[in-house]
C-alpha positions as CSV (number, residue, x, y, z in Angstrom):
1,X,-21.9,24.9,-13.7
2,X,-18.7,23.2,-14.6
3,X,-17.2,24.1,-11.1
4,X,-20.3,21.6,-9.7
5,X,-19.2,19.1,-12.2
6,X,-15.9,19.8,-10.7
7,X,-16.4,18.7,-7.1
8,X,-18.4,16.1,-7.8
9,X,-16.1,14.2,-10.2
10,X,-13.3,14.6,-7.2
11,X,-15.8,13.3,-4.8
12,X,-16.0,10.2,-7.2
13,X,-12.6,9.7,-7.2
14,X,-12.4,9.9,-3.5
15,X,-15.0,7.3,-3.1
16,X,-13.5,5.4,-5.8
17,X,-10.1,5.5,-4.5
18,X,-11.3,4.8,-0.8
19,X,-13.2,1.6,-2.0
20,X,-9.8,0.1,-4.0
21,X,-7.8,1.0,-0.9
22,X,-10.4,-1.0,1.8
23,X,-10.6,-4.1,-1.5
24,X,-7.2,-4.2,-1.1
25,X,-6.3,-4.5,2.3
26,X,-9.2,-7.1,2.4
27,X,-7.7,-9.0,0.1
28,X,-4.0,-8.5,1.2
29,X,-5.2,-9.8,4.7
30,X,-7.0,-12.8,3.7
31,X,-10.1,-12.2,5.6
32,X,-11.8,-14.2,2.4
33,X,-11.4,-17.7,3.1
34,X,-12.0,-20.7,0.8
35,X,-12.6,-24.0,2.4
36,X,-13.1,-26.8,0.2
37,X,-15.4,-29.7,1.9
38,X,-15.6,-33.4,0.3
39,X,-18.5,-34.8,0.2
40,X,-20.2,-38.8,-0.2
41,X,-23.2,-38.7,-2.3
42,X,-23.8,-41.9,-3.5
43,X,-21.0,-43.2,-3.5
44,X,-19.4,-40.9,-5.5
45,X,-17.0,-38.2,-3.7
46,X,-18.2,-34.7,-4.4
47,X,-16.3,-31.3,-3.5
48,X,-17.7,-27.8,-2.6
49,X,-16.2,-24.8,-1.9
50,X,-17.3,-22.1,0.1
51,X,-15.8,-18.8,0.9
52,X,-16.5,-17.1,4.6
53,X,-15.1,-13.3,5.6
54,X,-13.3,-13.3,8.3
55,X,-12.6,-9.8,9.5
56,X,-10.4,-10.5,12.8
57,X,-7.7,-10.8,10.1
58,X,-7.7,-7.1,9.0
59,X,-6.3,-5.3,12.5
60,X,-3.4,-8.1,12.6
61,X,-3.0,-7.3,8.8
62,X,-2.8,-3.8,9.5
63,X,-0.6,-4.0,12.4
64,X,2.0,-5.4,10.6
65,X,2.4,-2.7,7.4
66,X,1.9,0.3,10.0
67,X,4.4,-1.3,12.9
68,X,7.6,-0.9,10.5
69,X,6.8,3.3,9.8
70,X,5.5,4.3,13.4
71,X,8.2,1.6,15.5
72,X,5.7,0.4,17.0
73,X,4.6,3.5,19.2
74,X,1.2,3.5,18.0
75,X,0.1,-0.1,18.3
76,X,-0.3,-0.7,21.9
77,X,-3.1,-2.0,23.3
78,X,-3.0,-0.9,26.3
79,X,-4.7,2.3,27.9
């Protein structure tokens, strides 16, 4: 029984540790953006921000920490 209990607290620490690992590198890469709009509502200036993903960042992000280890033999884009 506590071999069960074993495996399945690892397997929630890999899941954990797989979840902080993608948070951060979506966070590192800014692919959250804030964009602040202002806005004339009678008269008086209002501002609202809004945050949009953008996940085009994260291979550019990712390029850039791996390029330095590999030297750049395992980036190119062409096949």
């Amino acid at each position: 029984m506590s071999e069960n209990r074993s495996s399945l607290f690892r397997a929630l620490l890999a899941v954990s540790l797989m979840l902080f690992v993608v948070g951060f590198v979506v966070l590192k890469s800014g692919a959250i953006e804030k964009r602040t709009s202002t806005k004339m509502i009678d008269g008086k200036s209002k501002e609202s921000t809004s945050y949009n993903f953008n996940a085009s960042r994260i291979p550019i992000y990712i390029k850039s920490v791996v390029a330095p280890i590999t030297g750049n033999q395992a980036l190119s884009d062409e096949k």
